[in-house]
Residue frames as a rotation matrix with the C-alpha (Angstrom) as fourth column:
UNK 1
0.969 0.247 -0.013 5.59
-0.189 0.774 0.604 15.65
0.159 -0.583 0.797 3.42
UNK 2
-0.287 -0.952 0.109 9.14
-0.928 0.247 -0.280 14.23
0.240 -0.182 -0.954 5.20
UNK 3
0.561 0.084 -0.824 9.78
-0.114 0.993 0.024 11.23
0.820 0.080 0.566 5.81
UNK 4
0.410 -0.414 0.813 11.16
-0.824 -0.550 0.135 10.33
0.392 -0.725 -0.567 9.32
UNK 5
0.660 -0.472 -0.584 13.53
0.285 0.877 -0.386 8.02
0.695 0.088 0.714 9.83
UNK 6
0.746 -0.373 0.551 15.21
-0.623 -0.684 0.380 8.87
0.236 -0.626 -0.743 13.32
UNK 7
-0.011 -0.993 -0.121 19.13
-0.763 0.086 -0.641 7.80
0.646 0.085 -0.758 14.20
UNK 8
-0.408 -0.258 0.876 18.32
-0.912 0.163 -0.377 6.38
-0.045 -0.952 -0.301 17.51
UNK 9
0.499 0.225 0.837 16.25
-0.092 0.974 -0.207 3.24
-0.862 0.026 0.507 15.78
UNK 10
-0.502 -0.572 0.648 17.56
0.573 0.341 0.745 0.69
-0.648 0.745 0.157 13.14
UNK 11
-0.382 0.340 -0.859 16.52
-0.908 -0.311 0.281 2.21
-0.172 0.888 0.427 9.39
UNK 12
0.455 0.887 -0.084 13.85
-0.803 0.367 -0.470 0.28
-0.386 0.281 0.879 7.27
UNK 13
-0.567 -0.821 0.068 14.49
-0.433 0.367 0.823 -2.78
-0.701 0.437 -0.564 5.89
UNK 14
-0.110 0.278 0.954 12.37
0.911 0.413 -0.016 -2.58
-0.398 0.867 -0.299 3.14
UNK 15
-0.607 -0.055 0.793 11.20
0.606 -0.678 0.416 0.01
0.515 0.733 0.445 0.64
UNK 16
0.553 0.833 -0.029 9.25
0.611 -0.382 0.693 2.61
0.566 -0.401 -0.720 3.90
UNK 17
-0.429 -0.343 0.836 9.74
-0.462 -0.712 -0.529 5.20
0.776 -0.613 0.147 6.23
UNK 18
-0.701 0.347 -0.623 8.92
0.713 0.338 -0.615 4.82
-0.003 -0.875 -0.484 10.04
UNK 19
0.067 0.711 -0.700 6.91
0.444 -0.649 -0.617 7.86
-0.893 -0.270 -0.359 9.92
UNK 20
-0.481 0.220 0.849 5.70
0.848 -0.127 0.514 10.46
0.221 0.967 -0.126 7.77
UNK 21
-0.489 0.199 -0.849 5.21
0.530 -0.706 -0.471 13.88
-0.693 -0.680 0.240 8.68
UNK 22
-0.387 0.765 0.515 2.42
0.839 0.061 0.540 15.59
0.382 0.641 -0.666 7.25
UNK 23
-0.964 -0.212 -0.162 2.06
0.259 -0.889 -0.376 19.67
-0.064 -0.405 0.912 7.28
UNK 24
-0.487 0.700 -0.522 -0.98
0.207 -0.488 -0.848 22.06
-0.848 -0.521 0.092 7.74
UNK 25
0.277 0.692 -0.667 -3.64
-0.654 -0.373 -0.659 22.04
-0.704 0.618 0.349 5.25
UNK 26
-0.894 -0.443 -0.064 -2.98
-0.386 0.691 0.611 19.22
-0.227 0.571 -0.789 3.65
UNK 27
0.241 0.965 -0.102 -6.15
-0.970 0.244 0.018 17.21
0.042 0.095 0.995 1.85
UNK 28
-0.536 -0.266 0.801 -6.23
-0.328 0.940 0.092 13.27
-0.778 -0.213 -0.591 3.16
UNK 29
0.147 0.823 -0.549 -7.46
-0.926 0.310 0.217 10.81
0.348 0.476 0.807 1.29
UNK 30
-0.708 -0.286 0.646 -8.08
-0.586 0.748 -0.311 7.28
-0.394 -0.598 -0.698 2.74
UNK 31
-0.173 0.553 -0.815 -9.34
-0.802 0.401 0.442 4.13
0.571 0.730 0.375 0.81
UNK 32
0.380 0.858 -0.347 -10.77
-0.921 0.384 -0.059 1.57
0.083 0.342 0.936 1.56
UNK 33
-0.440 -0.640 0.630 -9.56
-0.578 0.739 0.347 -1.93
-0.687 -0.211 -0.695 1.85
UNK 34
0.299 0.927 -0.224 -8.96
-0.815 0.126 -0.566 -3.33
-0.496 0.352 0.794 -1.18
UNK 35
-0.023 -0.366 0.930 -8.81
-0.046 0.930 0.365 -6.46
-0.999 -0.034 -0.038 -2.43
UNK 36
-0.899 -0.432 0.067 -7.74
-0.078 0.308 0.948 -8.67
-0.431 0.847 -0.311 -5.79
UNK 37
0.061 0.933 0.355 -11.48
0.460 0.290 -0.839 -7.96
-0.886 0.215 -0.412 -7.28
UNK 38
-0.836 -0.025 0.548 -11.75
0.512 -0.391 0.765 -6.78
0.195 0.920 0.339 -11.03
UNK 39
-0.549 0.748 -0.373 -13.79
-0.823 -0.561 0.087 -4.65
-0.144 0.354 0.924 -12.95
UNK 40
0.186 0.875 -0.447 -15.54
-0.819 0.389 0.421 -7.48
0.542 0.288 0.789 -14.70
UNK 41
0.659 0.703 0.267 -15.70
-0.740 0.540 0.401 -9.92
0.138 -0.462 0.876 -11.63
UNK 42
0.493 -0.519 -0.698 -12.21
0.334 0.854 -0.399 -12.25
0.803 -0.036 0.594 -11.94
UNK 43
0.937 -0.230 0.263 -9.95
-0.301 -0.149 0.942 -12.54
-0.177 -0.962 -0.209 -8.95
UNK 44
0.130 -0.903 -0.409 -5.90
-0.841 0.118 -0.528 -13.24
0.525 0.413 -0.745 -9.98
UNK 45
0.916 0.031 -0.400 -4.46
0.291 0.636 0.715 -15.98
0.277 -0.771 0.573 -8.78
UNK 46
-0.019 -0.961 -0.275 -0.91
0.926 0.087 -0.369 -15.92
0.378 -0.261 0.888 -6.87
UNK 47
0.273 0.260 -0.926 -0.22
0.725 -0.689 0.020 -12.79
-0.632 -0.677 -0.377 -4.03
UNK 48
-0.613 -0.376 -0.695 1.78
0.201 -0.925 0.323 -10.26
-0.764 0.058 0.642 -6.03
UNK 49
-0.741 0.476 0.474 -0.75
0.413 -0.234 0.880 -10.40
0.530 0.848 -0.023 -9.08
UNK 50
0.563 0.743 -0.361 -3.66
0.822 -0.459 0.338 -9.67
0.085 -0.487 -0.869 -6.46
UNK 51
0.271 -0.062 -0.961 -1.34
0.672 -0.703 0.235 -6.87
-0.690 -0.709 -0.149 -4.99
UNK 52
-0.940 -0.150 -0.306 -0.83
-0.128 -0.677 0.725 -5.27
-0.316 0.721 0.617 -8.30
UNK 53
-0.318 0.944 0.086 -4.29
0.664 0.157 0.731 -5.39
0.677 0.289 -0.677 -8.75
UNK 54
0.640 0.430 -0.637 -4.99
0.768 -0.395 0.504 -3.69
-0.035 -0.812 -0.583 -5.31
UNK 55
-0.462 -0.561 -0.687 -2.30
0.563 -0.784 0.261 -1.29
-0.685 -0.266 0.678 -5.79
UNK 56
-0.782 0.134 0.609 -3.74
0.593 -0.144 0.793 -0.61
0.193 0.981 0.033 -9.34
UNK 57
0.132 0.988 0.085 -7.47
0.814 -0.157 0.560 -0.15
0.566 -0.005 -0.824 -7.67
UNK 58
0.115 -0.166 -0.979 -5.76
0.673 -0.712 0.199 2.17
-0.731 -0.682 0.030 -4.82
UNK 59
-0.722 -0.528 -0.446 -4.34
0.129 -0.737 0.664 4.46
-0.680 0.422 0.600 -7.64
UNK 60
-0.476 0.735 0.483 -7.49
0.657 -0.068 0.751 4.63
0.585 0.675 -0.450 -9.46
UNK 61
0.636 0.718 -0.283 -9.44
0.718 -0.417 0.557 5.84
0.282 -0.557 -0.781 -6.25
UNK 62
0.319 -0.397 -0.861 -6.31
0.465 -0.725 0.507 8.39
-0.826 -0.562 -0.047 -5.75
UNK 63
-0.873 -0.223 0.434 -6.20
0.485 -0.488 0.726 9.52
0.050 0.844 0.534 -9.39
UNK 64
0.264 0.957 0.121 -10.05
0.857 -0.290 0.426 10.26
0.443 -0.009 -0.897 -8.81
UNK 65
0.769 0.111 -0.630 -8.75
0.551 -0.614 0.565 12.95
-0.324 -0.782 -0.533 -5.98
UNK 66
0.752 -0.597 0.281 -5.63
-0.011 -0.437 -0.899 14.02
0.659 0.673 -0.335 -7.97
UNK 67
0.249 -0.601 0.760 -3.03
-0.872 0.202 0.446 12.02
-0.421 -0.774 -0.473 -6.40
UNK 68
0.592 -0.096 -0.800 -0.90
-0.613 0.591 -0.525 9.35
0.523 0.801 0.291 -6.63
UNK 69
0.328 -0.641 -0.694 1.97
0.841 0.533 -0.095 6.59
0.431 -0.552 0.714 -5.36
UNK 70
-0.540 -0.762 0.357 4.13
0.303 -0.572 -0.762 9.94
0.785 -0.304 0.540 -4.74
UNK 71
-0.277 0.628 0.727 1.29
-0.418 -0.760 0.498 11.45
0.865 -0.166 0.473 -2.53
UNK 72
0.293 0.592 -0.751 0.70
0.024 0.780 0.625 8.23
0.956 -0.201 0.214 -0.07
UNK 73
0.143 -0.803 0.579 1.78
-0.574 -0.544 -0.612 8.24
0.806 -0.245 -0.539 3.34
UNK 74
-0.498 -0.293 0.816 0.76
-0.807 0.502 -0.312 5.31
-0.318 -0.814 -0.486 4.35
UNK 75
-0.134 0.462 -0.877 0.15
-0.572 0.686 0.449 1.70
0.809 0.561 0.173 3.52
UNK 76
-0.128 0.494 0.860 -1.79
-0.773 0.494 -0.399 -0.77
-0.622 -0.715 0.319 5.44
UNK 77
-0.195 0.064 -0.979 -1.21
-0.830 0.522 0.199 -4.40
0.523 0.851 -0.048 4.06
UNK 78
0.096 0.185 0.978 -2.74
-0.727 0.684 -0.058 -7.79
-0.679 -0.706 0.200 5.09
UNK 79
-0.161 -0.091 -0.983 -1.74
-0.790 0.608 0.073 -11.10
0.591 0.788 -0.170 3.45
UNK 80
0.831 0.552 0.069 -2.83
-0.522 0.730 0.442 -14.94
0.194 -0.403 0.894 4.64
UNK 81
0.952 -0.163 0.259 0.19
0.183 0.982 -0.052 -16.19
-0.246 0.097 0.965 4.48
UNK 82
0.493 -0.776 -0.394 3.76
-0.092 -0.496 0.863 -15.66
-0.865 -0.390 -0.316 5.25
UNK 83
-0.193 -0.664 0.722 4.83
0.627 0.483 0.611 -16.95
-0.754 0.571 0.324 1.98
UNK 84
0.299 0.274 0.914 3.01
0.889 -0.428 -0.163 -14.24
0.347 0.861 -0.371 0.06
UNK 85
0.402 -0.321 -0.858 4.91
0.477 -0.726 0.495 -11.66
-0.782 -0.608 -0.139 1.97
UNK 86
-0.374 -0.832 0.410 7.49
0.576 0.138 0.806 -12.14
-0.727 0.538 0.427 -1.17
UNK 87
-0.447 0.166 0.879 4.93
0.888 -0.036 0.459 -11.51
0.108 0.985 -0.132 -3.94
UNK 88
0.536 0.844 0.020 3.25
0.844 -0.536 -0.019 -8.37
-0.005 0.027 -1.000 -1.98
UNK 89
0.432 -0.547 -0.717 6.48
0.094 -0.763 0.639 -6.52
-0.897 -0.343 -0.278 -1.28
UNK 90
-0.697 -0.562 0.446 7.49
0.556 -0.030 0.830 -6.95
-0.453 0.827 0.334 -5.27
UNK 91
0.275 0.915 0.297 3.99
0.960 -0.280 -0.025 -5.70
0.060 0.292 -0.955 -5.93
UNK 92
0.752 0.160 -0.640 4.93
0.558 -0.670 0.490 -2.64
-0.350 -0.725 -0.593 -3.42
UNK 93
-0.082 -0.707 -0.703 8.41
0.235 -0.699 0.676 -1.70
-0.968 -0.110 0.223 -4.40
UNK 94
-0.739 -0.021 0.674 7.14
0.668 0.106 0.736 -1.78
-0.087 0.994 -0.065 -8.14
UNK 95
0.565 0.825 0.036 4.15
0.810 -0.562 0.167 0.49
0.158 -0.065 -0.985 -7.44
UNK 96
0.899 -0.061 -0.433 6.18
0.144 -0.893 0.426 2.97
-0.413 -0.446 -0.794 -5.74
UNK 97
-0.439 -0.820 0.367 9.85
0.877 -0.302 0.373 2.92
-0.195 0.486 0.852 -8.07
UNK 98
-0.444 -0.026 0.896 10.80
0.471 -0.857 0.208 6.35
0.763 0.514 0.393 -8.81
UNK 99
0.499 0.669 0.550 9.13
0.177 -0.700 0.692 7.83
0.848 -0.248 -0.468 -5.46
UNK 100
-0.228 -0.940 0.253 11.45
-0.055 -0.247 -0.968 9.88
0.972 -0.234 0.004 -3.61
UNK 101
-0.758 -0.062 0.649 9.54
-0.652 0.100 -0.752 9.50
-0.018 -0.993 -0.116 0.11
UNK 102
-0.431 0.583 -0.688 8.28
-0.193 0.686 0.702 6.73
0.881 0.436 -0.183 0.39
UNK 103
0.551 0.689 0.471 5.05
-0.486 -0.194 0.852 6.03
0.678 -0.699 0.228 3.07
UNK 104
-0.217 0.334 0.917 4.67
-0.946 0.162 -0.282 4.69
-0.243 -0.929 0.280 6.19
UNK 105
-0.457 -0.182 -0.871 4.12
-0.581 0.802 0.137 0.99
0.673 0.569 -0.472 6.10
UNK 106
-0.070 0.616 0.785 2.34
-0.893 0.312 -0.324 -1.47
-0.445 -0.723 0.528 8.12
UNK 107
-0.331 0.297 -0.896 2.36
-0.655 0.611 0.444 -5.67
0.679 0.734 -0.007 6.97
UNK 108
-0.493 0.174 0.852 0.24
-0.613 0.625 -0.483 -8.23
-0.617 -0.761 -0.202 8.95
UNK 109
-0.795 0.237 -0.558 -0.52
-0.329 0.603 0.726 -11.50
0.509 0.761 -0.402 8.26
UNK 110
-0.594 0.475 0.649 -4.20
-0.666 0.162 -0.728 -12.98
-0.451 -0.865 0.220 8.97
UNK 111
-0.563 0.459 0.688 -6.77
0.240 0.887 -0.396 -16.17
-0.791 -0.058 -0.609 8.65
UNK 112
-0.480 0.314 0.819 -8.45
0.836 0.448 0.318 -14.79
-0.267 0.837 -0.478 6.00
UNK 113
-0.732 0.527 -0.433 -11.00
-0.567 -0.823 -0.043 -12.38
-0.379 0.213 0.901 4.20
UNK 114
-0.179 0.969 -0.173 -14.40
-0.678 -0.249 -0.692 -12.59
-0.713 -0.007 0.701 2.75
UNK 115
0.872 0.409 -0.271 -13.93
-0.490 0.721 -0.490 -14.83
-0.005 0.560 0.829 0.06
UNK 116
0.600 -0.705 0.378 -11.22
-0.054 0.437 0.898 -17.77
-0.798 -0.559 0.224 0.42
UNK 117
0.531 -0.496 0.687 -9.46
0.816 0.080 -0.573 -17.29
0.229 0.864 0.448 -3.33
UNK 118
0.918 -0.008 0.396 -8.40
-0.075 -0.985 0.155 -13.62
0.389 -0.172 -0.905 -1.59
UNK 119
0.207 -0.681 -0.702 -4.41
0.935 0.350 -0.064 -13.23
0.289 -0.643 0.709 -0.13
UNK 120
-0.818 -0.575 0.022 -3.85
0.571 -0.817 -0.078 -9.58
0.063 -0.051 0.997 -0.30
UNK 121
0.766 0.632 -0.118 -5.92
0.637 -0.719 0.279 -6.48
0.092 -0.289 -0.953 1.24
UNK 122
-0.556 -0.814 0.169 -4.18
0.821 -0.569 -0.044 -3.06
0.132 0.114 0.985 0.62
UNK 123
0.694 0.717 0.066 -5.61
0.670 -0.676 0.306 0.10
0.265 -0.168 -0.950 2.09
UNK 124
-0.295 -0.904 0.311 -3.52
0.920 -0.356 -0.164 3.33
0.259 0.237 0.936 1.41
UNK 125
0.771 0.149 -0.619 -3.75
0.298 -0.943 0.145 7.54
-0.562 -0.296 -0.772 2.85
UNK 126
-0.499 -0.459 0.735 -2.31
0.660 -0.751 -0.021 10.17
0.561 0.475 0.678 0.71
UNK 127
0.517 -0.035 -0.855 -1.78
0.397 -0.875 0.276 13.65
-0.758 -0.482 -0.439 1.76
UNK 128
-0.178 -0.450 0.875 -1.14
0.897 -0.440 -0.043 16.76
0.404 0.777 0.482 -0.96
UNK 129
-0.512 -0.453 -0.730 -0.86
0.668 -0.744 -0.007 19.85
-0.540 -0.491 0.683 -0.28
């Protein structure tokens, strides 16, 4: 995978690439949106505990496929609420320390999800070779 990060626009200004280039024969994997839900049924409170929770549940379902943070090339992230921007991107650059290309990115905020205690949805694609 490269990371693409062309002269002619500004560079990130967080911890992403604009793009991600992604050779032949590669195996995808694409989860799910997921959200601050345990195993046994509790829900964190505050955004960056949910999003270490959802990053946690992403890297379970990409340890299942033999893969990891290093392997992602894209993140899809939704929070309610500009103020939890803070706690999802500490969530993010802690998930991914130590990974030399780092994904694609995507953050939008919206009105809600399925249950109103929810701030963070995180849905991630890896590519391995």
């Amino acid at each position: 995978m490269k990371m693409l990060s062309p002269d002619a626009i500004a560079p990130p200004f967080a911890a992403y690439a604009h793009g991600v280039e992604v050779p032949p024969g590669a195996r995808l994997v694409v989860t799910s949106g997921q959200l601050a839900f345990a195993r046994d049924g509790t829900v964190p409170e505050g955004a960056e505990a949910q999003a270490r929770l959802c990053f946690a549940n992403c890297a379970a379902i990409l340890a299942e496929a033999g893969m990891g943070p290093a392997d992602v090339i894209r993140i899809n992230a939704y929070v309610t609420a500009r103020p939890h921007m803070a706690g999802y991107m500490a969530a993010r650059d802690s998930w991914l320390a130590g990974v030399a290309r780092l994904p694609a990115s995507t953050l939008v905020i919206v009105s809600g999800f399925t249950r109103e205690e929810f701030l963070v949805e995180i849905e991630v694609t890896a590519a391995k070779l």
